[in-house]
N, C-alpha and C positions, 0 to 999 in steps of 0.2 A: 250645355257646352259639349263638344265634340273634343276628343281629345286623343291622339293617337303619336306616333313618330313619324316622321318621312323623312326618308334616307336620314341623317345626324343630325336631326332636328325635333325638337318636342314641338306640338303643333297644338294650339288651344284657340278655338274657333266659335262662334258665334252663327258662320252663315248657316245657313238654310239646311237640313237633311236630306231634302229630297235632289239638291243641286250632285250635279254628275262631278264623280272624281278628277275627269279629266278636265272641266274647267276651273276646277278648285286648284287645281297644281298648275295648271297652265296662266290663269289670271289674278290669280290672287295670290300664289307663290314664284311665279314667272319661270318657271321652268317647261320652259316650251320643246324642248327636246323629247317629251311626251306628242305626238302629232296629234292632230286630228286629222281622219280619214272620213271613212263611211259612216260614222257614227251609229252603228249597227251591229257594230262588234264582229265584223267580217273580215275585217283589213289587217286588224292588230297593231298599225299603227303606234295607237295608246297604250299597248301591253305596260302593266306595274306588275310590284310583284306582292304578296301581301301576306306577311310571316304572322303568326298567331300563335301567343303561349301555351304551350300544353306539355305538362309532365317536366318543367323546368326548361326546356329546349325550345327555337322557334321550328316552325313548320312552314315551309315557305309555298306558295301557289300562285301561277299566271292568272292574269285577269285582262278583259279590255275592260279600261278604265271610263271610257266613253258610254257604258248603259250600266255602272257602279253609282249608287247613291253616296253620294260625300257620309251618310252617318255610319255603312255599314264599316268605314275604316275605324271606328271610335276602338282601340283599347288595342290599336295591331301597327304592326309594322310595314307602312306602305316604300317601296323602292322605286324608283323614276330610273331613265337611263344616266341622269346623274347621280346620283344614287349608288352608282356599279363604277363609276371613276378613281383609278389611283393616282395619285399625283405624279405627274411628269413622264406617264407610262400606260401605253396602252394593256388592258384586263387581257386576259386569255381569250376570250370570245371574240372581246373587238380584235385582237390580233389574228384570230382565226379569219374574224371576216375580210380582214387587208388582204392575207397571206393568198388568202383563196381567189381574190379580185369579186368577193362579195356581194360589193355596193356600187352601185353608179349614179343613180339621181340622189341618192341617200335618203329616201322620204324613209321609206320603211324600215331601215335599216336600227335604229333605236330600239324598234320591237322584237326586230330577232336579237337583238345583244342582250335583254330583255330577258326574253324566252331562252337562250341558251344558260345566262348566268341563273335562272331561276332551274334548270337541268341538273346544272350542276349541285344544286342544293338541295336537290329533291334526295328522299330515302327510298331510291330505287335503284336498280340495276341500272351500270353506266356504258347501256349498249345503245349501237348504231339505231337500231330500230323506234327506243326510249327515245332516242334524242328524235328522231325526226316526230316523233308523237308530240313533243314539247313545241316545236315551229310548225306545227297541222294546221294552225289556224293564225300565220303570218304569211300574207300575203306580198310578192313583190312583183312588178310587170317588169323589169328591167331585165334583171340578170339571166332567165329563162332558169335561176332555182338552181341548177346544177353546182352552180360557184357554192350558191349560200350550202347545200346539202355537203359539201368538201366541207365547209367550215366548220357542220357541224360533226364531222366525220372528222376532225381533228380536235376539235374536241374531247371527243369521246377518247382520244386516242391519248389525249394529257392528264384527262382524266385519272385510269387507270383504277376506274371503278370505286372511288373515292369520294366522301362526302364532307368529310369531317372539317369542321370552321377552321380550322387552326392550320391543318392541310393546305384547304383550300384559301388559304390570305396568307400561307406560306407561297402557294404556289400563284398567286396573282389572279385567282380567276373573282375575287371580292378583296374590297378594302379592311382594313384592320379593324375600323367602331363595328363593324357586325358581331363582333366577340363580346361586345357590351349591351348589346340589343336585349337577351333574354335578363340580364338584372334588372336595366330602365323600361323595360314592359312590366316587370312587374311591381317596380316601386310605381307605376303611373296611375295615378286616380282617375283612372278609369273606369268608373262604376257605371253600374244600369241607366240609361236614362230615362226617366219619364216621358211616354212614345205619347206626342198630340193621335185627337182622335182624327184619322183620314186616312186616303185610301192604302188598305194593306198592301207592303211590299217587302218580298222577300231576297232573290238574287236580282230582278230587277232584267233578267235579258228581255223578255219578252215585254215588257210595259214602255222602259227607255225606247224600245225603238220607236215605239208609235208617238209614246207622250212625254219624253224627255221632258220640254221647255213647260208644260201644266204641270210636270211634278215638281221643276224645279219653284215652282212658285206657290206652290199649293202645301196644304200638311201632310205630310205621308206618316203612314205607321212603319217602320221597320220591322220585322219581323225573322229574319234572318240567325239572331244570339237566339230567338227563343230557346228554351235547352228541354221543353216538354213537346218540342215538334222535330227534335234530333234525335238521331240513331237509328241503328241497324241491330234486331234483337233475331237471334233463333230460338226457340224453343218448341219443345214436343212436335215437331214436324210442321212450326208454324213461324214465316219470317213476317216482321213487322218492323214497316219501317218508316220512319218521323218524314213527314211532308219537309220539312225544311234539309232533307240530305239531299247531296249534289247528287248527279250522273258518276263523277269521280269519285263520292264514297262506295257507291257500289262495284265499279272499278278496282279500288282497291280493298276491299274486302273478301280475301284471302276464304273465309268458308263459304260464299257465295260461289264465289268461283269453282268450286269442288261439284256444287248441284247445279251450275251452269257453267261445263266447260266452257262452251264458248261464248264468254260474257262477256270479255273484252274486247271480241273481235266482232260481236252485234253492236258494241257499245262505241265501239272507234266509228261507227257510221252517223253517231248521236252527233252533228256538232264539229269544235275543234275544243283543244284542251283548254283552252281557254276558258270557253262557255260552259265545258262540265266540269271547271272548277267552280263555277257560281249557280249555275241556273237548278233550282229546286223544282221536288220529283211534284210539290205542289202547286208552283206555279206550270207546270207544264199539264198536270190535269185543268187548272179553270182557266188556262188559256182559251180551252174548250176547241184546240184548231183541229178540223177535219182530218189531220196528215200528224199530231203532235205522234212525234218517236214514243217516247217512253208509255204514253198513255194506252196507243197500240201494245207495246210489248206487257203492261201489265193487265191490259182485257183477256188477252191470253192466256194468262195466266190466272183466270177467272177469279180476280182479287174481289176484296171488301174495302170499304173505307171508314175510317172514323170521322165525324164531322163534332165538332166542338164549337159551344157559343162563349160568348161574355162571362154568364153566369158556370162556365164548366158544366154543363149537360152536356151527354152524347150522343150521337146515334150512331146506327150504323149500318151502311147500305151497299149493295153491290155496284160495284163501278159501270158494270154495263147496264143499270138504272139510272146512272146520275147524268146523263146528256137527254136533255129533253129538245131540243131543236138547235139551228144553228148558231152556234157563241150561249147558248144556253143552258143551265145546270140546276142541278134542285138545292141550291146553296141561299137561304136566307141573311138577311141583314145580321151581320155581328156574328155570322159564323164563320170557322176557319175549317178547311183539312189538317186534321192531325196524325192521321199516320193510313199505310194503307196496308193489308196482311193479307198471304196468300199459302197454299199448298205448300211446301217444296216439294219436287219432283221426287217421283220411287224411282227403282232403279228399270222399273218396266214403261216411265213417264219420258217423255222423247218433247224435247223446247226448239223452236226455230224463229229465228227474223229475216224478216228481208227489206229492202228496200231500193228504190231504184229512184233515182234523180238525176240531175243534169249535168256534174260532176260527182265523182266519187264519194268526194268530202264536204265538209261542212257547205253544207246545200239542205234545201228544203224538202221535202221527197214530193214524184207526182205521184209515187203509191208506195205505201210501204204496209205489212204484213206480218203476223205474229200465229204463232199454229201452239197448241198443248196436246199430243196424244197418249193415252193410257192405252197398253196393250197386255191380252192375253194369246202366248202366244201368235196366233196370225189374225186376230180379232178383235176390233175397238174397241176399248173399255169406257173410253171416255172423249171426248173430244170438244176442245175451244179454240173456233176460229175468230180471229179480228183482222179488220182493215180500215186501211186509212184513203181517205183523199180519192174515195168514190161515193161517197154519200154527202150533208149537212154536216154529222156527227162521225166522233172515231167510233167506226162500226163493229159490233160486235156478230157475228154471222150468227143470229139465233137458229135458223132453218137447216144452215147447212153443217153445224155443228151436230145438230139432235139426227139430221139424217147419216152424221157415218156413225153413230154410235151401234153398237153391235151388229155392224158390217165386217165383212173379210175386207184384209187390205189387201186389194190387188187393182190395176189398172181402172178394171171396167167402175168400180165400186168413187175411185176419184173420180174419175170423168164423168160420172152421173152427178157428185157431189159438184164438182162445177157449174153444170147444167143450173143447179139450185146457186148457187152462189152469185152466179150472172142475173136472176132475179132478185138478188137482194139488194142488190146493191145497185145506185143509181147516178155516174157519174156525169160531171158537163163538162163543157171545154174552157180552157181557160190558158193562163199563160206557160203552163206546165204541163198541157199537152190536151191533147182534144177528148172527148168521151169513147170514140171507140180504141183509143189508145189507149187509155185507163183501161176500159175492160179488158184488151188485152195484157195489159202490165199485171190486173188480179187472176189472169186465169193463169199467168204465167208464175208468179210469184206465189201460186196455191198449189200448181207441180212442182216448182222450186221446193217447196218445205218436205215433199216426199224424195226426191229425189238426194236432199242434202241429207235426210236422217234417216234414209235404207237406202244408201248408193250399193246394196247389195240385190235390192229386189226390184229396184226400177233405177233406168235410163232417162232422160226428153225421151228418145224415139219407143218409147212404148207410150207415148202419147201424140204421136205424131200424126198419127189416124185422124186425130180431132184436129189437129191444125186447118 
């Protein structure tokens, strides 16, 4: 049995595991204020919100509910846009959305109310910026955004940097039973449930889109509670971290951030916040896609992986060994990724991403790119190139890595390393752009990494020669 709360309701359920959240709330609890959109999780539409006990307190996170498996809700606190209703009085969001003339078809509009009330709950900073990161991945064609972006700018502005429940149902932005949530989560017999054997799934973004309607009918293993495929660990100069953490665990992980300043601002390109509040750093390596973000960013990072079977055996192998051709990986029946570990950066260690696609945001990239360089002084110590979405495989630049090692960095020394790069890599055309556009997006995006981490020693036009 499945057994979770939604909005002021205990919820004890029989159907199926692998059936989608948002038809579970839409058909079988009839709360249709939940939309269906894209079913892809690009609309937001569906946006719930989904509170989870930790340390006595709820912890509340957006989701599209449309590529959510009904069991990962089991033992948590799911919210609908009913869910966020006070009686006889519109919430602080939905007021924001009025005030600002928000809404006009009103499809999407449940999802920003959604998304903002789930802002308000977050334990983070109650700035403009936060808040438009919370609606990144709600989509509206009506309003041309500018209205909803006021709303959320007022928001923020009622806010007043505040989070606190009793505050916030003081001040109208949630209803009053939110105050009773963390006792009836945790009196709720919510235990482990015994997972049928079928196919592993963990945040579910990448599988729901292709195979929604097979999972829903098929047995799925859930995978997502495991608590031996979570976390984020440092030690002795070694990070290690459980296949089953989101993009937004390592977003918000405060000592990452310190050996990757810019983590957050590589990582806002991952997605919308939505998606990196579910979608795991494991499902996105055996997605095995030629263009997968994060897979990219951690080849660079010349990571290991732990591979784990049935019986608890491990091994453990380099990531830029585990793609053997296209959609294919060296992963046998009944094994899992369990965790993947890498370097952390010296202070002479220099990290970059890039990526370029067809909008800003949550989009697929036609190239994206990941650099690691060690330096002495003006002389390569070490160096890991990867790229995406010009080969089969997320490509790891073996040739062109090994040729800038104990090179000078200067102009002439990358533009030769190009030269090697352009043979390594072999793209085609497709609906993200043709093959000589890709090659130019990696020659460009392979000067981008020097230029963005010595904007003191190179310009573009010190490579303009080669243009």
């Amino acid at each position: 049995m499945i057994t979770f709360i939604l909005n002021n309701k205990i919820i004890t359920t029989s159907e199926h595991s692998g059936m989608t959240l948002l038809d579970f709330v839409r058909y079988e609890q009839r709360l249709t204020g939940t939309k269906i959109g894209c079913r892809e999780g690009d609309c937001a539409a569906c946006t719930v919100l989904v509170g989870e006990l930790k340390n006595g307190s709820i912890e509340y996170q957006s989701i599209t509910s449309c590529i959510s498996p009904l069991g990962n809700a089991h033992g948590k606190h799911i919210v609908t846009v009913e869910g966020t209703n006070l009686k006889d009085k519109l919430t602080t969001a939905q007021e924001a959305m009025k005030a600002n003339y928000a809404t006009q078809c009103g499809f999407c509009t449940p999802g920003f109310v959604v998304s903002l009330t789930g802002f308000a709950l977050l334990n983070s900073e109650k700035n403009y910026s936060n808040a438009l990161d919370a609606i990144s991945g709600n989509i509206c064609r009506c309003t041309g955004y500018k209205a909803i972006e006021k709303a959320a700018h007022q928001v923020v502005e009622k806010l007043d940097n505040q989070n606190n429940i009793d505050w916030l149902i003081q001040n109208e932005f949630i209803p009053e039973y939110f105050k009773t949530i963390p006792k009836r989560l945790g009196d709720l017999e919510a235990k482990d449930r015994n997972q049928p054997k079928g196919k592993y799934v963990s945040g579910g973004t990448d599988l729901y889109v292709q195979q929604a309607d097979h999972l829903a009918d098929n047995e799925v293993h859930l995978i997502a509670e495991k608590d031996y495929l979570k976390g984020i660990s440092i030690k002795n100069g070694i990070c290690t971290i459980g296949t089953n953490s989101t993009v937004s665990d390592l977003w918000n992980h405060s000592e990452l951030s310190i050996h990757f300043p810019n983590l957050k601002k590589h990582l806002k390109l991952v997605s919308s916040e939505q998606i990196r509040n579910m979608a795991s750093l494991g499902g996105n390596f055996v997605n095995a896609s030629p263009i997968g973000d994060m897979t990219i960013y951690f080849l660079a990072l010349n990571s290991d992986i732990t591979i784990t079977n049935e019986n608890g055996s491990e091994r453990n192998l380099p990531l830029k060994q585990f793609y053997q051709g296209y959609k294919t990986y060296d992963l046998k029946d009944g094994e899992l990724l369990k965790d993947i570990h890498f370097k952390l950066p010296t202070q002479s260690t220099f990290f970059n991403f890039e990526k370029v696609c067809k909008r800003t945001h949550l989009d697929i990239a036609s190239v994206n790119s990941a650099i690691q360089i060690t330096m002495d002084n003006n002389n390569i110590l070490e160096a890991h190139v990867a790229i995406g979405g010009v080969a089969a495989i997320p490509k790891y630049l073996h040739e062109t890595s090994a040729f800038l090692i104990e090179k000078p960095l200067t102009p002439d020394t990358i533009i030769e390393a190009n030269d090697i790069l352009q043979n390594e890599i072999s793209p085609i055309s497709d609906v993200r752009g043709s093959s000589d556009y890709k090659r130019l997006l990696g020659r460009q995006l392979f000067f981008a990494h020097f230029t963005e981490l010595f904007p003191e020693a190179f310009t573009l036009n010190d490579f303009v020669q080669h243009a």
